[in-house]
C-alpha positions as CSV (number, residue, x, y, z in Angstrom):
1,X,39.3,153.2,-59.7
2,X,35.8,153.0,-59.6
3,X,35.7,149.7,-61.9
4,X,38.1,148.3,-59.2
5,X,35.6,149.1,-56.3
6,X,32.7,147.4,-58.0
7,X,35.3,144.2,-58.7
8,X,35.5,143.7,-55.2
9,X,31.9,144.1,-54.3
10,X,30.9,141.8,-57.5
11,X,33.6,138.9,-56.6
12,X,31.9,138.7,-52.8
13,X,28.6,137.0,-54.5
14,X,29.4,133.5,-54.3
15,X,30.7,134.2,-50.4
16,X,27.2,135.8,-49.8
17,X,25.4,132.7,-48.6
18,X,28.1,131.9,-46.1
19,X,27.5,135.1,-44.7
20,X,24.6,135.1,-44.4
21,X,24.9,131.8,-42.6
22,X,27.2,133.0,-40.1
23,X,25.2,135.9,-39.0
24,X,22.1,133.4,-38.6
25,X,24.7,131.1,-36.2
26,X,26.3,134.5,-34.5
27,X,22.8,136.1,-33.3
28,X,21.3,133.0,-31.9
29,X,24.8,131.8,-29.9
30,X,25.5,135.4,-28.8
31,X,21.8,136.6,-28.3
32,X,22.8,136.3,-24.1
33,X,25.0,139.0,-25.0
34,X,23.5,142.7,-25.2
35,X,21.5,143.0,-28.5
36,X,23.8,146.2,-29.5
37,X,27.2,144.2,-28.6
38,X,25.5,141.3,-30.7
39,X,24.4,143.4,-34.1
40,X,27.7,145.4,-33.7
41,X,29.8,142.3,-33.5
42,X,28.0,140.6,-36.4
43,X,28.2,143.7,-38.8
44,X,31.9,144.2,-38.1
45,X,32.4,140.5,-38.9
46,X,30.2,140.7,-42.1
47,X,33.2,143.6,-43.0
48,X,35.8,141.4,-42.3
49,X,34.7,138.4,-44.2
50,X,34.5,140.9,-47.6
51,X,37.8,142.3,-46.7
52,X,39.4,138.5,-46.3
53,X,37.0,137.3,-49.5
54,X,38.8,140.0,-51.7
55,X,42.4,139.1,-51.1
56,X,41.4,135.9,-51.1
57,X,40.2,135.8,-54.4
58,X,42.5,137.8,-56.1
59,X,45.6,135.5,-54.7
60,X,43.8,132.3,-55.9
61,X,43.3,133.7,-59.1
62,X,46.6,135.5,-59.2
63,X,44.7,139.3,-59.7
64,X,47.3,141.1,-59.2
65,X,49.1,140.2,-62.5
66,X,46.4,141.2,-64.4
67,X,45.5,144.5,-63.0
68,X,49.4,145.2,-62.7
69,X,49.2,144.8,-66.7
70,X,46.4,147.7,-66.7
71,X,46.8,151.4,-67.1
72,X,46.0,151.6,-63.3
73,X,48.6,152.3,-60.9
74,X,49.6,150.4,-57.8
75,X,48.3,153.6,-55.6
76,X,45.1,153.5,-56.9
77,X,44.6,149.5,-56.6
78,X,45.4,149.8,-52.6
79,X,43.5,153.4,-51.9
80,X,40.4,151.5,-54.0
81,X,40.7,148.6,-51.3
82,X,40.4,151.1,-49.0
83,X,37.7,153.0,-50.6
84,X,36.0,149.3,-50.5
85,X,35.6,149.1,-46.8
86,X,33.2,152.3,-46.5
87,X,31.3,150.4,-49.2
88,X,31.6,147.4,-47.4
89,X,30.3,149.0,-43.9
90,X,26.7,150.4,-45.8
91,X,26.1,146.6,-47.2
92,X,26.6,145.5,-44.1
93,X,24.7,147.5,-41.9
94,X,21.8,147.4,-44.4
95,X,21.6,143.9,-44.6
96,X,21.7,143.6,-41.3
97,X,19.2,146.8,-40.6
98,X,16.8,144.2,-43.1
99,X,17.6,141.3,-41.3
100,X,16.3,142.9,-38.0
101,X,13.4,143.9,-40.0
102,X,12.1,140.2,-41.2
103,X,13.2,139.0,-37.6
104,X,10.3,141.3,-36.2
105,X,7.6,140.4,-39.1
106,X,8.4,137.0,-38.8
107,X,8.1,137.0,-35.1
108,X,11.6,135.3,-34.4
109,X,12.7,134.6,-31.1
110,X,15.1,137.3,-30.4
111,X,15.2,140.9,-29.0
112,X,15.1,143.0,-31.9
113,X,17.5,146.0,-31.7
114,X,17.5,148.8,-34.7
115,X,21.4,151.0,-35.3
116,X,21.0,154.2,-33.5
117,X,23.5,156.6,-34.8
118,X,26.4,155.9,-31.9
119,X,26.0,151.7,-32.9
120,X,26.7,153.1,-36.7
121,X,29.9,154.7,-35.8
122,X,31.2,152.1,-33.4
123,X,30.9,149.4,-36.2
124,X,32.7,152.4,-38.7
125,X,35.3,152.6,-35.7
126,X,36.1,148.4,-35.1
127,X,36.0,147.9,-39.4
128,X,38.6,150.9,-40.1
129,X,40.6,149.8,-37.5
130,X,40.4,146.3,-38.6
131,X,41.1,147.2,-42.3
132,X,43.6,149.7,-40.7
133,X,45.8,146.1,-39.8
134,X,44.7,144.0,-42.0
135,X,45.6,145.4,-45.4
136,X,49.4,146.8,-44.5
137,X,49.7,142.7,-43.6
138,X,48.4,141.3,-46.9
139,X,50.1,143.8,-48.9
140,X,53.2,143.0,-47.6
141,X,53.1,138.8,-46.6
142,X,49.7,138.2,-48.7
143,X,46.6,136.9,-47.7
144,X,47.7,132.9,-47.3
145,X,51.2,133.6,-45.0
146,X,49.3,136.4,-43.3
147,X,45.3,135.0,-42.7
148,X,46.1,133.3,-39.1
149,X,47.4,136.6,-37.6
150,X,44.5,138.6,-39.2
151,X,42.0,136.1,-37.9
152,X,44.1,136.2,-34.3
153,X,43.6,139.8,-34.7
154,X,39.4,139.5,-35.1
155,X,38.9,137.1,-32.2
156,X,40.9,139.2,-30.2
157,X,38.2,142.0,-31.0
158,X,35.7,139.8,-30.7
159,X,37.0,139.0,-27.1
160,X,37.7,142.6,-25.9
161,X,34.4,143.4,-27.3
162,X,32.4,140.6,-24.8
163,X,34.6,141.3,-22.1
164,X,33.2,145.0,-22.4
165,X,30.0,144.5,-22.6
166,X,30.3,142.3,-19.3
167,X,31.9,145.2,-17.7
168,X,29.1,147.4,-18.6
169,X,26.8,145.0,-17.1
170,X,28.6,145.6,-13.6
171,X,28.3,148.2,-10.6
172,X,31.3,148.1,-9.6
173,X,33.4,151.0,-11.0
174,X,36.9,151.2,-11.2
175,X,40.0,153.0,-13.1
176,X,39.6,150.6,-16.0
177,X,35.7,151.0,-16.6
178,X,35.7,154.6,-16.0
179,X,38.3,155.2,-18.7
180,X,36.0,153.1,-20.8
181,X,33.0,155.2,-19.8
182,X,34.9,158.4,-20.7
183,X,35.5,156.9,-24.3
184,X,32.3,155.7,-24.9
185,X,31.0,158.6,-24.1
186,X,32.8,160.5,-27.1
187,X,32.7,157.9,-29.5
188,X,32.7,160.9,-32.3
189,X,36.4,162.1,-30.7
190,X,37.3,157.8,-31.1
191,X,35.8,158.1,-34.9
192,X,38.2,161.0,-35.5
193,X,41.1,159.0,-34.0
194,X,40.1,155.5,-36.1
195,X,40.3,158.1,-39.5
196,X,43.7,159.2,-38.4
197,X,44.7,155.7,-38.5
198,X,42.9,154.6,-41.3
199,X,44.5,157.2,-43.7
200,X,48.1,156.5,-42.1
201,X,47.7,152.7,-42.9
202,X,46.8,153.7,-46.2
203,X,49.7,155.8,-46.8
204,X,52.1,153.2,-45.3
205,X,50.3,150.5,-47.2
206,X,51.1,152.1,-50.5
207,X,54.6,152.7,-50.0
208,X,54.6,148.6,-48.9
209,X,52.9,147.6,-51.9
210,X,54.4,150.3,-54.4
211,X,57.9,148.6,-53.2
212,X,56.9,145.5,-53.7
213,X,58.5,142.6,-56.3
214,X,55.2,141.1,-57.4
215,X,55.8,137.0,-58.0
């Protein structure tokens, strides 16, 4: 399982660069936005670009027939994907963590904001929650018949996650904000929730993919 893991940290090479791109676009258009909205947002979409590279990859090059030919079993190909988004998260946060770092030695123009520990486990909350979607959906449709709901599914993130920080911005308090308030407020309670989630997608995921006629 562990061979599988690295596979899908080692295919994400060539995809790198266009990261990397991406979160130089994303911090300069969003940098109006609050600088933890803006390093959270960017993070989580560094997760969700490996996640998509993966499947990508191994349905262009038609991995699954190979590794279905291994001594490894379907279970332990999906709960390695899995596996792959905790890994995912820590490359993630520390390339972003150094990013911020060479942004403040070099002086750049924008407002330099480090993790604290609650940005660390809202960015672990948003990715297992996306991956929580996302990989029940490929496993069963694939990654071409199933890409435009999955990215639906990350702008639609990506929009709850502005309009939120707007609200935050405001005075007025009402029943929508303060049950907002109340969450963020026990984000570890949220975390607990998101794991709950996560290891049920897993589980239904592997019946989905155990069941599945491979083409």
């Amino acid at each position: 399982m562990f061979n599988l893991i690295v596979k899908d940290i080692l295919v994400q090479k060539r995809s790198l660069i266009a990261i990397l791109i991406y979160l130089l676009i994303c911090t300069y258009s969003f940098k109006s936005m609050p600088s933890g909205t803006v390093l959270g947002l960017v993070t989580v979409t560094m997760v969700f670009f490996f996640i998509t590279g993966c499947y990508a990859y191994d349905e262009r090059n038609k991995s699954h027939i190979v590794l279905n030919s291994l001594p490894i079993t379907r279970r332990e190909l999906i709960i390695s994907k899995y596996i792959s988004v905790i890994i995912y998260n820590i490359i993630a946060l520390s390339i972003m963590t150094l990013f911020m770092f060479a942004a403040k030695f070099l002086n750049l123009p924008l407002t330099i904001h480090f993790f604290t520990l609650k940005d660390i486990v809202n960015v672990f909350i948003t990715s297992l929650l996306l991956a929580s979607f996302m990989f029940p959906v490929y496993s069963k449709f694939g990654f071409t018949k199933s890409r435009v709901i999955t990215f639906i599914t990350y702008f639609t993130f990506f929009t709850i996650a502005n309009i939120l920080s707007n609200i935050s911005d405001k005075e007025t308090i009402n029943i929508f904000s303060s049950l907002l308030q109340t969450l963020s407020n026990n984000t570890y309670i949220l975390l607990i929730i998101a794991l709950l989630i996560y290891f049920l997608s897993m589980y239904f995921c592997i019946k989905i993919y155990v069941n599945k006629e491979l083409d």
